[in-house]
MISE-851161 format. One record per residue: x, y, z of N, C-alpha, C, O, CB in turn; residue in one letter. Coordinates in steps of 0.05 Angstrom, whole numbers, padded with zeros to 5 digits, always signed. Glycine has a CB too. Example, Ala and Ser with C-alpha at 12.3 -4.5 7.8 and 13.67 -1.06 7.14 Angstrom:
BEGIN
+00264-00114+00156+00246-00090+00156+00264-00066+00156+00285-00066+00169+00226-00089+00181A/+00257-00045+00142+00273-00021+00143+00258+00001+00157+00268+00023+00161+00282-00012+00114S/
This chain:
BEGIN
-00130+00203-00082-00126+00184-00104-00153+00173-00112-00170+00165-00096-00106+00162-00096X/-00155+00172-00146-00187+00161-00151-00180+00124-00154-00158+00112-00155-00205+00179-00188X/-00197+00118-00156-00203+00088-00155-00178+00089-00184-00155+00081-00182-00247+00075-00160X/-00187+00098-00206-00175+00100-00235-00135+00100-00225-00117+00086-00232-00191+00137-00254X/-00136+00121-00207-00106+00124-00202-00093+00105-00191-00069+00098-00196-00101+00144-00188X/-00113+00091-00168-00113+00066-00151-00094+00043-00169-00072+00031-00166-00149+00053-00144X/-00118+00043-00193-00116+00009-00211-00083+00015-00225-00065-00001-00225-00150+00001-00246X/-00083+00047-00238-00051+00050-00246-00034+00043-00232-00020+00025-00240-00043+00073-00252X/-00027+00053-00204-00010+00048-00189+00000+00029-00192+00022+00026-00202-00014+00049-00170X/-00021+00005-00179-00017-00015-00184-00003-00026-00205+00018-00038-00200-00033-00021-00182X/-00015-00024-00237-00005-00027-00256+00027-00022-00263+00042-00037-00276-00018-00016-00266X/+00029-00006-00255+00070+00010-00243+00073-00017-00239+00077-00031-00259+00080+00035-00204X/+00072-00027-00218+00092-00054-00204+00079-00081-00203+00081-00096-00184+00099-00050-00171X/+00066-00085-00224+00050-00104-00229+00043-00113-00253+00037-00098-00272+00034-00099-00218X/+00041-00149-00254+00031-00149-00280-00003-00146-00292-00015-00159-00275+00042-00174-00288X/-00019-00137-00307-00048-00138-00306-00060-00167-00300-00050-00186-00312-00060-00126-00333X/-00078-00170-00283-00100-00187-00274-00106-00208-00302-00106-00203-00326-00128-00166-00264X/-00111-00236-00286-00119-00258-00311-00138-00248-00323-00134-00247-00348-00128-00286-00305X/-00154-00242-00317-00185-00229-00324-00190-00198-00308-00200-00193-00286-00212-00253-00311X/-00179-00181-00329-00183-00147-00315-00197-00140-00311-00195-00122-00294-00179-00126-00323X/-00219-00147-00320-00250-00136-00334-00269-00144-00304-00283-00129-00292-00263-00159-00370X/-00262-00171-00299-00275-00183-00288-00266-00159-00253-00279-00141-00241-00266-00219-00294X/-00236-00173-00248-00222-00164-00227-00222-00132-00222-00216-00124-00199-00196-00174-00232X/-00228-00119-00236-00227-00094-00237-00255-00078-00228-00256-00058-00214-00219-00089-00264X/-00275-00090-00240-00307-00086-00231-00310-00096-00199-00322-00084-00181-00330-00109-00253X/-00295-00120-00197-00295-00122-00169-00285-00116-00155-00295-00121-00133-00294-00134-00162X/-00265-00104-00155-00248-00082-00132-00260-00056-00133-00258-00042-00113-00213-00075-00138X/-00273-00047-00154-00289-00013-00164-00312-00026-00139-00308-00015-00117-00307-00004-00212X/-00330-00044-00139-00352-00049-00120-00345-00052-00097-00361-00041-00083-00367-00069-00124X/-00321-00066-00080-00312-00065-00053-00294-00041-00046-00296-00037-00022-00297-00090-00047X/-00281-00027-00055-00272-00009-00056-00286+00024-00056-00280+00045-00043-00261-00016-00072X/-00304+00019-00071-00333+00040-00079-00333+00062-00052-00331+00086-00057-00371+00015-00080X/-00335+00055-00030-00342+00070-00003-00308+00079+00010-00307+00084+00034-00364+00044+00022X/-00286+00079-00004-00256+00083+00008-00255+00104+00000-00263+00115-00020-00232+00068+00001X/-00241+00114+00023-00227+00149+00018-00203+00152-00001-00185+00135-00003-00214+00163+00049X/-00205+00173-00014-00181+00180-00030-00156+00173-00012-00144+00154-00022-00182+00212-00039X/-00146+00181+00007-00129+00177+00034-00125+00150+00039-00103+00139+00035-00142+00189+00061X/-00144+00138+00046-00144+00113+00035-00132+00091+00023-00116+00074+00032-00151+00115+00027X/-00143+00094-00002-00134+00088-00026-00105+00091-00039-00094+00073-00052-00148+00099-00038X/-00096+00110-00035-00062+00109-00025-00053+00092-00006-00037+00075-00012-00053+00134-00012X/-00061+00095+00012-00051+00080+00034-00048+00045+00031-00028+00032+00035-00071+00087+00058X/-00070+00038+00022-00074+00005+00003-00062+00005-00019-00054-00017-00027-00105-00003-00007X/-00057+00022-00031-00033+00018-00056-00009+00019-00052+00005+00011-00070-00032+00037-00076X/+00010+00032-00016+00025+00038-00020+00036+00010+00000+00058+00000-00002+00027+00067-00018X/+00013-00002+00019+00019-00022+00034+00020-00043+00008+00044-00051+00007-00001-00026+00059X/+00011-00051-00006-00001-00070-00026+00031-00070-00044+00039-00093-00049-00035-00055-00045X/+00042-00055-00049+00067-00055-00065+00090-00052-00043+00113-00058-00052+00067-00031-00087X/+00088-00043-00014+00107-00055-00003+00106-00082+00008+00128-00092+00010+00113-00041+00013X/+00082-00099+00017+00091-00127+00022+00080-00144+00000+00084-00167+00006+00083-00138+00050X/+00064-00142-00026+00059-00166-00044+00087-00174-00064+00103-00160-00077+00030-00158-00064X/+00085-00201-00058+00120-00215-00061+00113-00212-00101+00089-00211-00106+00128-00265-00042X/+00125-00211-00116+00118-00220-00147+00117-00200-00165+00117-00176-00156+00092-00235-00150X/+00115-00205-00192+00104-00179-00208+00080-00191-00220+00075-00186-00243+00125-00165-00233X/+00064-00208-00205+00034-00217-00207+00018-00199-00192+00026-00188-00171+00029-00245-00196X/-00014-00194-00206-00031-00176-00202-00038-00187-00171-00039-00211-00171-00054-00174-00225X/-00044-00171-00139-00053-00178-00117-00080-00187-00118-00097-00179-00134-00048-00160-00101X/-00083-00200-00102-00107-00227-00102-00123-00195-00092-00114-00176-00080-00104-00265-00071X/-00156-00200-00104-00168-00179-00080-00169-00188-00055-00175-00172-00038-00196-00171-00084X/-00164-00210-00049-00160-00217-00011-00137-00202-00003-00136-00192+00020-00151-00254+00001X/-00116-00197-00020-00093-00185-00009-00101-00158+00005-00100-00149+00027-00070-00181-00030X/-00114-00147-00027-00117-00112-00026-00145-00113+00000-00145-00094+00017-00129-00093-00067X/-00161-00127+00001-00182-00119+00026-00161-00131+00060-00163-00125+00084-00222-00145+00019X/-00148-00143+00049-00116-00143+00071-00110-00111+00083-00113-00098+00104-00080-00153+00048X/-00102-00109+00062-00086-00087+00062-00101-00055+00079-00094-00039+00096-00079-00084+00028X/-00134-00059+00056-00153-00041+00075-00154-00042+00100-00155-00021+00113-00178-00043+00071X/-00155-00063+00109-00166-00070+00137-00139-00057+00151-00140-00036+00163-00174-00107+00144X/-00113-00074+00149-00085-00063+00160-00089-00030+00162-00088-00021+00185-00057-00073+00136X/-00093-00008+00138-00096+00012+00140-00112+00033+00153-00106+00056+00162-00096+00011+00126X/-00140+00016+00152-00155+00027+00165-00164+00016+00197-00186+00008+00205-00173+00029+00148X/-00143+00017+00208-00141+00003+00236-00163-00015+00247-00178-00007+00265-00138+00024+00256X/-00165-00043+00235-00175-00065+00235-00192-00071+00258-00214-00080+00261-00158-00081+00232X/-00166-00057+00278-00167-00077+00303-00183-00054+00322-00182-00053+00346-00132-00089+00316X/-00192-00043+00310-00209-00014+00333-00238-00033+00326-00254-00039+00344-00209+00036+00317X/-00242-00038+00307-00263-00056+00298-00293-00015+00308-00310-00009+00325-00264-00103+00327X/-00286-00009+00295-00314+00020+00307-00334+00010+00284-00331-00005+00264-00303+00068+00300X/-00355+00024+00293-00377+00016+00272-00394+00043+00269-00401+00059+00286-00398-00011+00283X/-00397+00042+00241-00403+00072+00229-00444+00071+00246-00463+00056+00250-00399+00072+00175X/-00436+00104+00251-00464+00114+00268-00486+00096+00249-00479+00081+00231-00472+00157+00266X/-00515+00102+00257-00532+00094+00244-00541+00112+00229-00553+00102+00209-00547+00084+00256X/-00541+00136+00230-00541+00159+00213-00531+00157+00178-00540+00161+00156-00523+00177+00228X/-00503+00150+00192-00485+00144+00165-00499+00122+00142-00504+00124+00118-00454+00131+00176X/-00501+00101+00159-00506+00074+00152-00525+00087+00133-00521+00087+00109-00516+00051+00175X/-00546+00099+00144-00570+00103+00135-00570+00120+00106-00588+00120+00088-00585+00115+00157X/-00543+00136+00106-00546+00160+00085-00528+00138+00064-00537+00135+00041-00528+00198+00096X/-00501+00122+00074-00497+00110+00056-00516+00092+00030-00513+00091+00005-00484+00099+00069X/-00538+00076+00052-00560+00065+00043-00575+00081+00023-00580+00075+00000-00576+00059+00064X/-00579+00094+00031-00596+00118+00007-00581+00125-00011-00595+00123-00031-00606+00148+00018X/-00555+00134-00019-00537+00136-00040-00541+00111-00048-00549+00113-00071-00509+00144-00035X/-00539+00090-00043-00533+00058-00057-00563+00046-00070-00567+00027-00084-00520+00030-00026X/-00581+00065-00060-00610+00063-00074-00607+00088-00091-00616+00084-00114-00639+00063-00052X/-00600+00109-00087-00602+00125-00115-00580+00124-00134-00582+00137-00155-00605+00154-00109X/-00563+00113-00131-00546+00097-00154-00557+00081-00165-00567+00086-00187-00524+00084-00148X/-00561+00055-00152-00579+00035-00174-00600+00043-00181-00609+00035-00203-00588+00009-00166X/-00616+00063-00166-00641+00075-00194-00628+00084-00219-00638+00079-00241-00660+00105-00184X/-00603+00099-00217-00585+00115-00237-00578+00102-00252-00582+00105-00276-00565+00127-00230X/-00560+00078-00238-00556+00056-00261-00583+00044-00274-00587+00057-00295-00541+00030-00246X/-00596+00033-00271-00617+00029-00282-00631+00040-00299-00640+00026-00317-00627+00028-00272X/-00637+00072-00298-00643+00092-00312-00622+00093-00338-00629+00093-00362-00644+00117-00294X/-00601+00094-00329-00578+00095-00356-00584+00070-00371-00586+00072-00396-00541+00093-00347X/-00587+00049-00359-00583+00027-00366-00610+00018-00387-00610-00003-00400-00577+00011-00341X/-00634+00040-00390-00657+00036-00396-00658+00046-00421-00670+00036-00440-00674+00045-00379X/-00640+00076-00420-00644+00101-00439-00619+00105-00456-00618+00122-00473-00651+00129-00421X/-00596+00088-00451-00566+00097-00455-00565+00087-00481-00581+00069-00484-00542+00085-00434X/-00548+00094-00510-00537+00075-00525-00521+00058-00528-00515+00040-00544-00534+00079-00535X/-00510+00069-00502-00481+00058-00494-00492+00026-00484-00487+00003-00491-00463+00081-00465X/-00504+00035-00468-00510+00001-00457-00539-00014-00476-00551-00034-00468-00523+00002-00413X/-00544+00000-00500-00553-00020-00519-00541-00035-00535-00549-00054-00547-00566-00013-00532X/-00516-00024-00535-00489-00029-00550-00478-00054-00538-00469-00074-00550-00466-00004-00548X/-00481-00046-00500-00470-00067-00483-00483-00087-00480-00476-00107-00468-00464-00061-00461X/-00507-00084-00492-00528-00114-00486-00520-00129-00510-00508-00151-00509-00569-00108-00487X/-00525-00118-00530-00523-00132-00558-00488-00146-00555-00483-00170-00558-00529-00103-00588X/-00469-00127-00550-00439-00147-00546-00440-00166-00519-00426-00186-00515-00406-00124-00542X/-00453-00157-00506-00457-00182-00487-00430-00172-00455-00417-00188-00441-00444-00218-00511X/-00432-00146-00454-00421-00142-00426-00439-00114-00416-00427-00095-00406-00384-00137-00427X/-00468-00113-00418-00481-00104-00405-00477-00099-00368-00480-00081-00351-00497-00116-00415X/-00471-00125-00370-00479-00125-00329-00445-00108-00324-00441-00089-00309-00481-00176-00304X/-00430-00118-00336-00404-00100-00331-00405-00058-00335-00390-00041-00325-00382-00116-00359X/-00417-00057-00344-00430-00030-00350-00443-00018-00331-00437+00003-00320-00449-00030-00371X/-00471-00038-00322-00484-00020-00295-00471-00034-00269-00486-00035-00250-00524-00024-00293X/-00450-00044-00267-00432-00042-00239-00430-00019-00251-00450-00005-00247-00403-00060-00228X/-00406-00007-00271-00391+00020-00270-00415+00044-00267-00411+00063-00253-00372+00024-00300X/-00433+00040-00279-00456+00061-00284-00460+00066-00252-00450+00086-00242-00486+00048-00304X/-00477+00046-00236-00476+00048-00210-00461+00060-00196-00467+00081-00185-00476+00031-00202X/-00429+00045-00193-00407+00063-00179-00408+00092-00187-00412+00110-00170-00378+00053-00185X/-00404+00097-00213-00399+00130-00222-00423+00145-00210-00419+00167-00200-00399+00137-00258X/-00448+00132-00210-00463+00151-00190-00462+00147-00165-00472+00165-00152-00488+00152-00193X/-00453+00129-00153-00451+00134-00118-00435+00155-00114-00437+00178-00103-00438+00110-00098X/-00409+00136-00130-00389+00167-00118-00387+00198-00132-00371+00216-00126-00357+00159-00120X/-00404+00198-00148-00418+00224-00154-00432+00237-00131-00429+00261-00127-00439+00219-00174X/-00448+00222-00116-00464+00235-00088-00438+00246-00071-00436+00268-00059-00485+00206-00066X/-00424+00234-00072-00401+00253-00045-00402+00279-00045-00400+00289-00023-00366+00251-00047X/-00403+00293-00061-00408+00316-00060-00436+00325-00064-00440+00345-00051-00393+00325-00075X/-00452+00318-00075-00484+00328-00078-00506+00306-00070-00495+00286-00080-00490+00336-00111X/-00522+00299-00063-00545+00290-00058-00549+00272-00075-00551+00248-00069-00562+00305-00057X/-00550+00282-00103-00562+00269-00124-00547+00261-00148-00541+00278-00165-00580+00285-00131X/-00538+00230-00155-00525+00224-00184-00527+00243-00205-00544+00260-00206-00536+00201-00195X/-00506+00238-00225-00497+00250-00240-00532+00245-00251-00550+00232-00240-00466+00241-00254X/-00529+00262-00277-00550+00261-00297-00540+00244-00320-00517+00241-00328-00558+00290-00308X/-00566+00231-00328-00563+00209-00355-00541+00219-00370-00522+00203-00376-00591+00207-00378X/-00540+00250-00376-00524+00254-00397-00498+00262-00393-00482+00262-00412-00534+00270-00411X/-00490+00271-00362-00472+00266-00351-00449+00245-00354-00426+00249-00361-00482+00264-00336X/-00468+00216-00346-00461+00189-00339-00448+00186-00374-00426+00182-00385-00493+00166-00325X/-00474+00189-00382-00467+00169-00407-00436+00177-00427-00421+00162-00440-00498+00171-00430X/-00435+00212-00422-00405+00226-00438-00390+00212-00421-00373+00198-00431-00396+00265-00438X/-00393+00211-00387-00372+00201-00376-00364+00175-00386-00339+00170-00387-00375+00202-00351X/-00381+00154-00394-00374+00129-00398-00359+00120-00432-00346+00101-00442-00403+00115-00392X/-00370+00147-00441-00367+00131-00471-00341+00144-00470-00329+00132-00487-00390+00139-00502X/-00328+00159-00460-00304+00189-00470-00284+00181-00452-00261+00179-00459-00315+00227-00462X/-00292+00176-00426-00271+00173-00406-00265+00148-00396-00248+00147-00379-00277+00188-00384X/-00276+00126-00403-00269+00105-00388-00264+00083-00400-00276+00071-00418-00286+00101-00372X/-00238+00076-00387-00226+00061-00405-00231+00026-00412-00220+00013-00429-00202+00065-00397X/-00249+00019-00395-00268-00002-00390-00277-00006-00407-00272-00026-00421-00286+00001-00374X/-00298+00015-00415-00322+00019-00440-00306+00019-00474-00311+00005-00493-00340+00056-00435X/-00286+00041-00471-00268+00045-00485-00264+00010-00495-00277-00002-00513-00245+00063-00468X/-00246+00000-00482-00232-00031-00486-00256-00047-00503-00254-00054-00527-00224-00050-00451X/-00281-00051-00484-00302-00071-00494-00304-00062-00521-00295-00071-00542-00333-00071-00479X/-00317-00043-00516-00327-00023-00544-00304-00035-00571-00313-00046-00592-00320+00022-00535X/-00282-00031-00568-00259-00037-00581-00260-00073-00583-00268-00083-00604-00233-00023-00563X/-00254-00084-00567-00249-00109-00568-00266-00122-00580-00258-00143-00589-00245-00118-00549X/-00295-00115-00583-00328-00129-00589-00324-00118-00620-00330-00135-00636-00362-00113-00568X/-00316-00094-00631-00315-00093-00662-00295-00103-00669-00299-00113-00691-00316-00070-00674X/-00278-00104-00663-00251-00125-00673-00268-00156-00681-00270-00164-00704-00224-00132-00640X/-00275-00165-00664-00287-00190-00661-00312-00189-00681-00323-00209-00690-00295-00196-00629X/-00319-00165-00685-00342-00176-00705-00340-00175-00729-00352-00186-00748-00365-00166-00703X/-00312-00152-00728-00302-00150-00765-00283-00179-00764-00279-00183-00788-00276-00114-00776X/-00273-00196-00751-00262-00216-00744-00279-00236-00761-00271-00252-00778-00259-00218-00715X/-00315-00229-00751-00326-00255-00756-00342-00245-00788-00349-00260-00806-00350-00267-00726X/-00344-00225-00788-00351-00214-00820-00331-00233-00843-00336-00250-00861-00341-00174-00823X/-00301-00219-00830-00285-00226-00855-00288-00262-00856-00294-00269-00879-00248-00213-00849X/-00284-00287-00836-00297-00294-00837-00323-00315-00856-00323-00336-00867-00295-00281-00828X/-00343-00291-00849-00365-00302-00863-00357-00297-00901-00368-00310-00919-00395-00284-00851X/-00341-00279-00903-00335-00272-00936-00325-00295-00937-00336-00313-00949-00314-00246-00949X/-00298-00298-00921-00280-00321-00928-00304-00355-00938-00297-00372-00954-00257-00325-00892X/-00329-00356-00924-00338-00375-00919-00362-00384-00954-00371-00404-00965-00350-00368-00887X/-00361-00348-00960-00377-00345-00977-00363-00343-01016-00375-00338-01037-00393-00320-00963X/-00333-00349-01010-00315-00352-01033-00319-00387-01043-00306-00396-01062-00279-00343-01021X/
């Protein structure tokens, strides 16, 4: 299950988060390092004990991780790991960064004003791009992925021209 399939699930038996945008970037960043296996497993505990058709607190769902991923063994990843994780989490934020330098997408996101919401996602999409290869996606990679596939970017993108033909019409209205 991808993080994306994760947030649907949820969505099934749930109502969306006060602030999605917000709540959503922050479960993609604590979540970021969970196994597909996983990630089922926290969706499936998460909808059998959260009482409501209110969105789960992220204290619940990092609940739920911990319950799943046997809490109580408390093991601690080799130093090896640690170390390779570390290096993915530095060649992501170079990635993000790089996108974030060269992209239109996130000139778009500076000027509407949810930039920093962009290079979380930019970041994540290249870590978990390394699971399989060494090295983040490429600029041009990232950037089709962001503008085409994601529904994040998608929304802002959407919601920020609404709001500005909002404030156009507006300024006519102001100029009658």
């Amino acid at each position: 299950m991808t993080f994306e399939q994760f947030v649907d699930e949820l969505g099934l038996h749930f109502r969306p988060p006060d602030d999605p945008d917000r709540i959503i970037v922050a479960l993609a960043k604590r979540l970021s390092m969970v196994s597909p296996d996983s990630l089922q497993a926290i969706a499936d505990r998460v909808i059998d004990t959260h009482k409501g058709r209110s969105w789960p607190s992220i204290n619940e769902i990092m609940d739920a991780l911990k319950a799943v991923s046997g809490a109580g063994q408390q093991s601690v990843p080799s130093a090896s790991w640690q170390a390779r994780v570390k290096r993915r989490r530095v060649k992501a934020d170079d990635a993000a960064e790089m996108f974030m330098t060269f992209s239109s997408v996130a000139e778009t996101a500076r000027e509407e004003g949810w930039a920093h919401d962009l290079k979380v996602i930019a970041g994540n999409l290249a870590f978990n791009s390394m699971r399989e290869s060494d090295e983040p996606l490429s600029l041009e990679r990232m950037e089709a992925f962001l503008t085409l596939d994601n529904d994040l970017v998608t929304a802002k993108r959407h919601l920020s021209r609404g709001r500005g033909e909002e404030r156009r019409g507006e300024e006519r209205r102001g100029e009658e």
